[in-house]
C-alpha positions as CSV (number, residue, x, y, z in Angstrom):
1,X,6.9,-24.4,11.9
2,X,5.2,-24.4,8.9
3,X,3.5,-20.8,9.1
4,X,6.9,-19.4,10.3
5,X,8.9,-20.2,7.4
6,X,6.2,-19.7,5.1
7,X,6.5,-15.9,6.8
8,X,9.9,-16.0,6.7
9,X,9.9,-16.5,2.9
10,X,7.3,-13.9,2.1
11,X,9.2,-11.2,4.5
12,X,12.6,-12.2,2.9
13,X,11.0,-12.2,-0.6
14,X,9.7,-8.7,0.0
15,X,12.9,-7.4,1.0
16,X,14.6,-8.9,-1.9
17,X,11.9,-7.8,-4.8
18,X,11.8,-4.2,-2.9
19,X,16.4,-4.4,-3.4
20,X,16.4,-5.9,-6.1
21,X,13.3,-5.7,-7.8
22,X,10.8,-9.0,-8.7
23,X,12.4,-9.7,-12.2
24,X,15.8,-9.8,-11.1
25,X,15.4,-11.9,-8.3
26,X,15.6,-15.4,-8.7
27,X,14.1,-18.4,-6.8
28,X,17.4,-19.4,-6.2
29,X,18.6,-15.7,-4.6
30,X,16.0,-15.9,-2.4
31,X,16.3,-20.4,-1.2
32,X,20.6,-18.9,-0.6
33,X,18.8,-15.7,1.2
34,X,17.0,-18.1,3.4
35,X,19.4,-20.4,4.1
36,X,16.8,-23.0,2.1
37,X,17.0,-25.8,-1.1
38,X,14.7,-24.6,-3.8
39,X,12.7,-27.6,-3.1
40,X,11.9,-26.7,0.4
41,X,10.8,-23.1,-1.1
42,X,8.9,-25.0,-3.7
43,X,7.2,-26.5,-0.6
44,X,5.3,-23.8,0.8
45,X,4.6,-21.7,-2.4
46,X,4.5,-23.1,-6.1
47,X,6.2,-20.4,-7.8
48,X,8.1,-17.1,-7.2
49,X,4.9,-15.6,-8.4
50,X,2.8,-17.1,-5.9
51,X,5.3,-14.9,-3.3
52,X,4.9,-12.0,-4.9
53,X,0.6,-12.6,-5.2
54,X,0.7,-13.5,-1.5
55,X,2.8,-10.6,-0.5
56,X,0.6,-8.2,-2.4
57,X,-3.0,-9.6,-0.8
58,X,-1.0,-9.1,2.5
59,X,0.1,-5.7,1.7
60,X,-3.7,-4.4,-0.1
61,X,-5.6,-6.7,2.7
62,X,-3.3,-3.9,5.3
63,X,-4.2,-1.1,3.6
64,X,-8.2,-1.9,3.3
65,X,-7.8,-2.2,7.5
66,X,-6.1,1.2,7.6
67,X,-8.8,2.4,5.4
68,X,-12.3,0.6,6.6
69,X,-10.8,2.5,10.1
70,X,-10.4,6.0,8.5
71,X,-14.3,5.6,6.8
72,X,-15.5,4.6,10.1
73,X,-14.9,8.3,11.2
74,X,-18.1,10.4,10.8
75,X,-16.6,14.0,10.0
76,X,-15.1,13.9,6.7
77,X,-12.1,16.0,7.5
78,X,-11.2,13.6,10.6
79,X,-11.6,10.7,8.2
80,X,-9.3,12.2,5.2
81,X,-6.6,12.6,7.6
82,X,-6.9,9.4,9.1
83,X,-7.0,7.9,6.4
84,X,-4.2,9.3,4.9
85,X,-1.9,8.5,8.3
86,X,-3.0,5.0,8.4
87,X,-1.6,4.7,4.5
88,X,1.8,6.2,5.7
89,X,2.1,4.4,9.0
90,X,1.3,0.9,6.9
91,X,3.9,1.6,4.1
92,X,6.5,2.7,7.1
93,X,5.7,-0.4,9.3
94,X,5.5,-2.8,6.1
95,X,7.9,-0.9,3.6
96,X,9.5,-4.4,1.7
97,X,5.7,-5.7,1.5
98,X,4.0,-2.0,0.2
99,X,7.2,-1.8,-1.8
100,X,7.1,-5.4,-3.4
101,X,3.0,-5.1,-4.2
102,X,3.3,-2.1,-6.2
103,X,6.1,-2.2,-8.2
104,X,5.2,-6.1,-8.7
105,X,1.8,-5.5,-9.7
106,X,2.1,-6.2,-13.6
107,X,4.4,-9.2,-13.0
108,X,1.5,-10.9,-11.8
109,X,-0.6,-13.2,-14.6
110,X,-3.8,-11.7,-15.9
111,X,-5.7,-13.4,-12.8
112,X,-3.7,-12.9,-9.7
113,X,-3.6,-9.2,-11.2
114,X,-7.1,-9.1,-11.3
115,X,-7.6,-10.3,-7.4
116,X,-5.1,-7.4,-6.4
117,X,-6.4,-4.5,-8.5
118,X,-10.0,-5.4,-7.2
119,X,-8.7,-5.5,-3.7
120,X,-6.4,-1.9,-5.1
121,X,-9.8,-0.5,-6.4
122,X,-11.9,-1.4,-3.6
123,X,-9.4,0.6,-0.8
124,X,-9.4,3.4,-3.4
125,X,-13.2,3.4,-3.3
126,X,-12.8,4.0,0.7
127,X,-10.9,7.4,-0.3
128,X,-13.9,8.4,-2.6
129,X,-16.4,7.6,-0.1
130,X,-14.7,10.1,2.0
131,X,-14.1,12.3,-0.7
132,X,-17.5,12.4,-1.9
133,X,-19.3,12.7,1.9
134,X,-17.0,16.0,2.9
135,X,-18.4,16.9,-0.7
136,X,-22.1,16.3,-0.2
137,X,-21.7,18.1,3.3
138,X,-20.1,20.7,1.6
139,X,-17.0,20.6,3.8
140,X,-14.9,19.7,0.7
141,X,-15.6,21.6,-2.5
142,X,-16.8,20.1,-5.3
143,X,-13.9,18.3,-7.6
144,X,-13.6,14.9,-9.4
145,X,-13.7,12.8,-7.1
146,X,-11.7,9.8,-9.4
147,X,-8.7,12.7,-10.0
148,X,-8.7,13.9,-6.5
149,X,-8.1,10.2,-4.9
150,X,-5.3,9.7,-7.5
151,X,-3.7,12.5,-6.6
152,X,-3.7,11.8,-2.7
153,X,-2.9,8.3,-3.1
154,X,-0.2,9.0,-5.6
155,X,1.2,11.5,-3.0
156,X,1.4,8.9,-0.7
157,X,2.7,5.6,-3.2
158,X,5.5,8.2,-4.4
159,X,7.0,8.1,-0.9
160,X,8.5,4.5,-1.9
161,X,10.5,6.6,-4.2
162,X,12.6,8.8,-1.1
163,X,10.7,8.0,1.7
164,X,13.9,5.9,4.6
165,X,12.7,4.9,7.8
166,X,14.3,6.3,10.6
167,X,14.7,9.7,8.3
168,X,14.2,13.2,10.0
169,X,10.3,12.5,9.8
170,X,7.7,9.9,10.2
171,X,5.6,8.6,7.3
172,X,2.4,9.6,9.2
173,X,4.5,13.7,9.7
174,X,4.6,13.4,5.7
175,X,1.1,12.7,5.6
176,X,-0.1,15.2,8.1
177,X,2.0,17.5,5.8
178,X,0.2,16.2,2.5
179,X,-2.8,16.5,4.1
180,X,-2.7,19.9,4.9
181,X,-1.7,20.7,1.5
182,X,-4.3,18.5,0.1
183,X,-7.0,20.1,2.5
184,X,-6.3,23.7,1.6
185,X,-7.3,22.9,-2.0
186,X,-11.0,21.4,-0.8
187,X,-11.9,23.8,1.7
188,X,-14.5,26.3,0.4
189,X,-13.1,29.5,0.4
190,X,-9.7,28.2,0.2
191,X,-7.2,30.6,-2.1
């Protein structure tokens, strides 16, 4: 019982901060969303921040899954677009959770922001890795690597901005797409 309202609150609490956004969503928007008394919210988590915290090490804990997957992948190209689909398919099949994390990310206190920018910095360092290995084997030209995985993954993060589920095209399509884009721009010889 327990863990299922504790989910309960973080899925309803994502949905809320992705509507409404974190700052404009009180503790007691989300107890009447839930049918709950504040105190029984003040049960299972100590503070609306400590939602939003949990919510985000859900969401960047996801994302490091989808990408320790794509580096497992031994040709660079494969692993790129892997990785790339496994971002999309996450934010499609987590949207209020993806959405929460990273527009709530500088609501957090100095600490809890630290925890989710290491865990932030850490999947971005799978995208590098595979950056840099199509780079050494000379399948990717040579680019800044730090600029290159900013510009993918802000490809991908903008989606929040128009992306609807159950739109004329799949979040993994739009990544396939962005990929393709993205790859003509590495390949050697590319125009």
């Amino acid at each position: 019982m327990g863990t299922a309202t504790r989910n309960r609150i973080l899925e309803e609490a994502a949905r809320l901060f992705t509507e409404k956004g974190y700052e404009a969503t009180s503790v007691q928007d989300l107890a009447e969303a839930l049918g709950l008394s504040k105190a029984a919210l003040y049960h299972h988590f100590r503070s609306k921040e400590e939602v939003l915290y949990e919510i985000s090490l859900q969401a960047l804990e996801g994302l490091c899954r989808q990408g320790e997957r794509a580096l497992s992948e031994p040709d660079p190209k494969v692993a790129l677009l892997r990785f790339m689909e496994g971002h999309a398919r996450f934010f499609e099949e987590n949207r209020p959770f993806f959405v929460a994390m990273l527009q709530g990310l500088q609501s957090l206190s100095p600490e809890k922001r630290a925890v989710t920018i290491a865990l932030r910095d850490r999947y971005e360092g799978m995208l590098r890795s595979i950056l840099e290995r199509g780079m050494a084997l000379g399948v990717f030209r040579p680019l800044d690597v730090g600029l290159t995985a900013r510009a993918i993954l802000s490809l991908l993060n903008w989606m929040i901005r128009w992306f609807r589920p159950g739109g004329p095209l799949r979040a993994e399509e739009v990544a396939r797409f962005y990929f393709d884009l993205i790859l003509k721009g590495l390949e050697h010889g590319a125009s």
